[in-house]
Every structure is written in C-alpha cells, then in structure tokens.
C-alpha positions in Angstrom: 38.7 -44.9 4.6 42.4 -46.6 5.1 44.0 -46.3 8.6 46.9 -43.7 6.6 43.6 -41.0 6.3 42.6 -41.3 10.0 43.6 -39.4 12.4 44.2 -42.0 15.0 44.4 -41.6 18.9 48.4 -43.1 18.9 49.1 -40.3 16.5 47.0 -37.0 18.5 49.0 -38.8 21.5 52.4 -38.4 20.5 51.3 -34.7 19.0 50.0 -33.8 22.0 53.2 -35.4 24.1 55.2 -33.7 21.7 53.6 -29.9 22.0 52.2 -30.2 25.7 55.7 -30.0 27.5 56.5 -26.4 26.1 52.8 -25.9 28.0 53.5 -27.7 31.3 54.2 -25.4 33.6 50.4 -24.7 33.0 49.1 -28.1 34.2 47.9 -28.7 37.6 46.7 -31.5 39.5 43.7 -31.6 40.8 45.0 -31.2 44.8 47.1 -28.5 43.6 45.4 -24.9 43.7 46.3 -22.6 40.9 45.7 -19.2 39.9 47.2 -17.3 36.8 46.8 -14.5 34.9 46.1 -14.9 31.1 49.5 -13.0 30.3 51.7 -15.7 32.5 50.0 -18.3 29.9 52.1 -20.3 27.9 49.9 -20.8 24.2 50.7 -23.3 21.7 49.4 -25.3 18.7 47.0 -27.8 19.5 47.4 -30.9 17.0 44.8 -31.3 14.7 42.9 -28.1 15.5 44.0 -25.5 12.6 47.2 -23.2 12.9 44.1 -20.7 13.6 44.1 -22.2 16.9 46.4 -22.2 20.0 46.1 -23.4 23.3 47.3 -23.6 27.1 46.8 -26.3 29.3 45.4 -25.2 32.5 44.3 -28.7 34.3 44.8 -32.6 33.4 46.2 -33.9 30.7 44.4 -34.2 27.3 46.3 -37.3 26.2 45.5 -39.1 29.5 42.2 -38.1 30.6 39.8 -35.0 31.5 41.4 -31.4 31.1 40.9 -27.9 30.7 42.3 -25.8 28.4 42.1 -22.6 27.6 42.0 -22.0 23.9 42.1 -18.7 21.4 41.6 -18.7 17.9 41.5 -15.6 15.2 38.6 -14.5 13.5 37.2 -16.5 10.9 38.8 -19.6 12.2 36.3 -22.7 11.8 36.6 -26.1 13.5 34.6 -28.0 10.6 32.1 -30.8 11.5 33.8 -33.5 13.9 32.8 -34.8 17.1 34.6 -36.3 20.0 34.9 -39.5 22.5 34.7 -37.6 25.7 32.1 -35.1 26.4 32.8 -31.3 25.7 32.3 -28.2 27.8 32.7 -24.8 26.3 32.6 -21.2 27.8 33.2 -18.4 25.8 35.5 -15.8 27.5 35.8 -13.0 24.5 34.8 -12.6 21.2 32.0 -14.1 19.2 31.8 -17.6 17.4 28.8 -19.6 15.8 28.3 -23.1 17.4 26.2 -25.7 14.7 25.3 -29.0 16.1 24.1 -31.4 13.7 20.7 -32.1 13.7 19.9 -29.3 16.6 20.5 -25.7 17.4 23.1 -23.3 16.1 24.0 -20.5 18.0 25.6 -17.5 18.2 28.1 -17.2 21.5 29.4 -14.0 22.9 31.1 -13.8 26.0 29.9 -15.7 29.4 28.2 -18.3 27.0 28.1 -21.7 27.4 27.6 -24.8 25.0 28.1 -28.5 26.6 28.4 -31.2 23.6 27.3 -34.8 25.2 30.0 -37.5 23.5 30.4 -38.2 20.1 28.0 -35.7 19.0 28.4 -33.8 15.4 29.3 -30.0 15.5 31.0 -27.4 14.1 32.9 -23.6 15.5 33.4 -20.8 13.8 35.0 -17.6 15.3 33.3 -14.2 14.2 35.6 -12.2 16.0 38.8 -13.2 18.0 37.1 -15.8 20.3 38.8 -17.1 23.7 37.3 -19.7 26.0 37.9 -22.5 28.5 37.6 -25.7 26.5 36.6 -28.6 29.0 36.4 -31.8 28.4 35.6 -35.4 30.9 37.8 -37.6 29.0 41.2 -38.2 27.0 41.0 -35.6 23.3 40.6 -37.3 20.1 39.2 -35.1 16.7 37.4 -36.8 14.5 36.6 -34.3 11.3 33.9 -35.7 9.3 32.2 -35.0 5.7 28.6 -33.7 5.2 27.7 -37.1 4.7 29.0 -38.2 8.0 32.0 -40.1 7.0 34.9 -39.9 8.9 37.9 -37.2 6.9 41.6 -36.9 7.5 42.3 -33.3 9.6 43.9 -32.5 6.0 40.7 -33.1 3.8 38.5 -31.4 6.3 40.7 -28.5 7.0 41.3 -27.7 3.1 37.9 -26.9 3.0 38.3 -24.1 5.3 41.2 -22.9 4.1 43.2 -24.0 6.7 45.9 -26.7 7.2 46.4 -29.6 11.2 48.5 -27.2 13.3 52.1 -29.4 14.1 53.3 -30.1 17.3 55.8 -27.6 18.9 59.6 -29.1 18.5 
C-alpha cells in the first residue's frame, strides 16, 4: 500500500484539530470536575469514523493522548475491521450493536455493556439499533481499517464496503 492510501496519524491529527474546537467546550482536564447533561453536548463528525458516526469530546484530547468521548451512531452504522494503537474501552449507553473481534468472541451489546479491546487488536461495530456509548481510550486515536486478509485499507476502500463514506472535519 503507498503512503497516499494510508490513513496516517499527521493526517487524523489535523482532522481531529480541525473538528475538535467546535467540540471544546466539552473537554476537561483531568483536575477539573465536570458534569453535563447529554442535551448541553456539543456532537460532531469524528474523522475517519463514517458520517454515520458523531461524537463529543468529554475528557483529554484524542490527538494528544487518552480521552473519552462520548459517541452516537444510527442504526445499521458499521465500523468495518480496523484496530488501534492505544487500547479501547467501550460502554454501551443505548441501543444495540454487534461487537466481532477477530479471532475471538462476537457479541451482542445492549445497554450497561462493556467491551475493552487490548491495543492493536482486530474488530469490527455494528449498530442494530441507534447505539450511544462512552468510547475510552489510554492513548492518542489513530484508525487503521483493514481487509479480510489483514492488510491495512484506506478509510475510503473500507468504508465503500459498507456503504458508507470518512466523515470530514467540521470547518
């Protein structure tokens, strides 16, 4: 694959400095408390999740390091397989989605459940109904999409599959 297919981390930073600020009065530190209500949530497109996907920002910063955010996508959205750098904590909040991890368990998630995804292993997530959760994860957010052979995709190529098309960062 040629460095123009890749999704690399220079380009999900800029897309994520790009699309974050509209979604900054939702970060915190971490020696500031917070509480909000989902309502006073500020959601946006999370760069290269689908346009099926949006996102608010409740703690860190994912181009920088750990963070939680707090992500809702439609029914029949799907995250095809990819994997990330960082480790990933999931906890479903509403709705009902379908969790395959490759070479282990698939699951069905409904509310209250919880997946955690050690680094860089292989999965894909799939909405059955309208699905929010709190998306956590220990380190900086990259994507890497990936084919059934294993071989790293472009976001395009992985989300034409799907039906879907990389959500753009908010101008």
């Amino acid at each position: 694959m040629t460095k123009s297919n890749q999704w690399s981390f220079p380009m999900l930073a800029v897309s994520l400095a790009l699309c974050l600020p509209g979604l900054a009065h939702a970060q915190v530190s971490a020696t500031e408390p917070a509480a909000r209500n989902m309502a006073e949530m500020k959601f946006g497109p999370l760069p290269p999740l689908p346009t099926c996907a949006s996102g608010s920002v409740q703690a860190g910063d994912p181009a920088k390091g750990a963070f939680i955010i707090l992500a809702k996508l439609t029914t029949g959205c799907s995250l095809p397989w990819h994997w990330h750098t960082a480790g990933e904590n999931l906890m479903i909040v509403s709705g009902t989605a379908r969790v395959e991890i490759k070479d282990g368990p698939s699951q069905t998630l409904r509310a209250g459940s919880y997946v955690q995804l050690p680094s860089r292993h292989v999965h894909q997530f799939q909405c059955k109904e309208k699905c929010t959760f709190f998306f956590y994860s220990d380190g900086a957010w990259d994507m890497h999409y990936v084919d059934a052979k294993g071989t790293e995709i472009s976001p395009d190529d992985a989300l034409k599959a799907v039906r879907e098309m990389p959500a753009k960062a908010m101008k």
